[in-house]
C-alpha positions in Angstrom: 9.9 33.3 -8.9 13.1 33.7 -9.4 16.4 32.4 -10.0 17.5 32.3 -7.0 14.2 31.4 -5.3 13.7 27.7 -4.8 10.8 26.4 -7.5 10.0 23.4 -5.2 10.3 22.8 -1.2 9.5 19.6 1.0 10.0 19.3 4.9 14.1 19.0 4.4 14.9 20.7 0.9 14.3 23.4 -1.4 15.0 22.5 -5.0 15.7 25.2 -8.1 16.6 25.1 -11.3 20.4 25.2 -12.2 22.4 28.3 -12.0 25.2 28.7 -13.8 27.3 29.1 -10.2 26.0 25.4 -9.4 28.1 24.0 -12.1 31.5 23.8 -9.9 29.6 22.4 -6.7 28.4 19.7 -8.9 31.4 19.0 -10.3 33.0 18.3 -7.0 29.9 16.4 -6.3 30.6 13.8 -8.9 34.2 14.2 -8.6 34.1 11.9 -5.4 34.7 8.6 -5.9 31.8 7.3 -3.4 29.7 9.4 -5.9 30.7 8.7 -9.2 31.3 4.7 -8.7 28.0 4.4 -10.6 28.1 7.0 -13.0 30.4 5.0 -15.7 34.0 7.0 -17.1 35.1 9.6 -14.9 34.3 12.7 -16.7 36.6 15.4 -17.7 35.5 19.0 -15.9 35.1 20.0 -20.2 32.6 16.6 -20.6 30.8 17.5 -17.0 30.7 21.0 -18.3 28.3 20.3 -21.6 26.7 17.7 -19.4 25.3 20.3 -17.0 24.7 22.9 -19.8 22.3 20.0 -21.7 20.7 19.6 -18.4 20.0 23.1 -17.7 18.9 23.5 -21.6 16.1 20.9 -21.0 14.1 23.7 -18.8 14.6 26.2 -21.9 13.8 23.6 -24.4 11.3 21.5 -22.7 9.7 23.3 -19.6 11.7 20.7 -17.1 15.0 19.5 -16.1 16.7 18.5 -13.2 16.2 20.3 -10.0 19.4 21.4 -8.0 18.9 20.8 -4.0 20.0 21.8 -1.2 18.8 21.9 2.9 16.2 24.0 3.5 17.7 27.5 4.6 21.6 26.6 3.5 23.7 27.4 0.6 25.3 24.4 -0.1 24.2 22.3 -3.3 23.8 18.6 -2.5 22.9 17.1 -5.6 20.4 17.4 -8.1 17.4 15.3 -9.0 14.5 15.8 -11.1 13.2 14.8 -14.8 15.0 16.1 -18.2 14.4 15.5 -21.4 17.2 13.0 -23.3 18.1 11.2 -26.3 21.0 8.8 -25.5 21.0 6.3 -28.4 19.4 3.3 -26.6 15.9 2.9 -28.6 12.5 4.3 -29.2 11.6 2.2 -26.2 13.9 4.8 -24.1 14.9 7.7 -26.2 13.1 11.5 -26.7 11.6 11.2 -23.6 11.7 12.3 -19.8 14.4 10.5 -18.0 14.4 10.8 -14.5 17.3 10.9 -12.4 19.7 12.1 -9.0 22.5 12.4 -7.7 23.6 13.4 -4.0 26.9 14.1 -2.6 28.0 11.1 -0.4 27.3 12.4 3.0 23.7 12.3 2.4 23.1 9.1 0.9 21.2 7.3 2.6 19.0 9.8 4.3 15.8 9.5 2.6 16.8 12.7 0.9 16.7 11.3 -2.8 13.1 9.9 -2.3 12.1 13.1 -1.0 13.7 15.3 -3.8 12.4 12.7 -6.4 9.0 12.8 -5.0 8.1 16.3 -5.2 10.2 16.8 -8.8 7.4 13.8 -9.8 4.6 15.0 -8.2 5.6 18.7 -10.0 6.0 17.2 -13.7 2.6 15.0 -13.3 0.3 18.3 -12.5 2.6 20.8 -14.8 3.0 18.6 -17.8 0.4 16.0 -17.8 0.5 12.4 -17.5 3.5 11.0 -19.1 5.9 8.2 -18.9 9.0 8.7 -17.5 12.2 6.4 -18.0 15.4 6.3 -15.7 18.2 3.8 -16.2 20.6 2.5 -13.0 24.1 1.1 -13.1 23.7 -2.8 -12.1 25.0 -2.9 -8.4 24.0 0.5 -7.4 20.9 -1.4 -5.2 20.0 2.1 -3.2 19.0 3.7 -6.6 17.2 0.2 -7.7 15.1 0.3 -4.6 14.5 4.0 -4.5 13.3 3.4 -8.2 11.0 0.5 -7.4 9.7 3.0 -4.4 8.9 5.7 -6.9 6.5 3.2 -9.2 9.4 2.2 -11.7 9.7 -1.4 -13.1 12.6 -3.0 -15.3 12.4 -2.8 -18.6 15.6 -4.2 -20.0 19.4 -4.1 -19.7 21.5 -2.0 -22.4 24.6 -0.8 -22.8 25.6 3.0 -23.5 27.6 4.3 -25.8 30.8 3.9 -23.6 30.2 0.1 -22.9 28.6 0.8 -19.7 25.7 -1.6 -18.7 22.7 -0.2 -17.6 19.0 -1.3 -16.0 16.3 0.1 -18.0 13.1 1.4 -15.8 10.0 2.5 -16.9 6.7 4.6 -14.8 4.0 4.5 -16.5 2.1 7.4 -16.9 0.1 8.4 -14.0 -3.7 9.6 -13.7 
């Protein structure tokens, strides 16, 4: 494979890991305010910046990350979903391990597109790097991402806030097999 083969494709998608040219379509992704209402303090293009470099560096430092994804046969990136590695400060309950995650631009929400993307990036990290569990947290109120969680075998663990004071819904999937 390579970079600019897709890693991963369902009926709709194909999914990759980031490029460094994905950074500014992401950025404009989250830059929309039907997008970022649930992803706390706007970020500055800097802050989004080292975010998407710390993603990318979970693939180099852990063998996984998030997956960018686009339609099958276009060029356009429509979000990313997938499973990094974090550390974010909220416990050993949470902390140093997978996270999962996504995030679609605003004219695809909705469209089952998430639960597909999230499917295969699961199905993926369960026969490449064993069976593990996986945490994901969710903004209170975002009820699309609660449900898609509960569809994908999550459960709530607890609330906590992050560092900025922004108050989030702990999930946990247990490991599977």
């Amino acid at each position: 494979m390579t970079d600019t083969e897709p890693l991963l494709v369902t009926e709709r998608l194909e999914l990759w890991r980031p490029r460094a040219e994905d950074e500014p379509q992401m950025f404009a992704i989250i830059s929309d305010p039907r997008t970022h209402r649930y992803l706390g303090p706007m970020s500055s293009r800097a802050d989004h910046f080292l975010r998407f470099q710390r993603g990318a560096g979970s693939w180099f430092l852990h063998g996984y990350g998030s997956f960018m994804v686009r339609l099958r046969g276009e060029a356009e990136v429509i979000g990313n979903c997938g499973i990094f590695h974090s550390w974010r400060g909220l416990g050993d309950d949470f902390d140093d391990m997978p996270e999962c995650g996504w995030i679609l631009s605003a004219e695809y929400v909705g469209q089952g597109i998430a639960g597909e993307a999230m499917r295969a990036a699961l199905t993926w990290f369960d026969e490449v790097h064993g069976p593990r569990d996986v945490v994901c947290m969710i903004e209170p109120g975002n009820d699309p991402s609660m449900m898609l969680a509960g569809k994908l075998g999550f459960a709530k663990t607890r609330l906590a806030e992050l560092p900025d004071g922004v108050q989030v819904q702990l999930f946990r999937r247990d490991a599977v097999g």
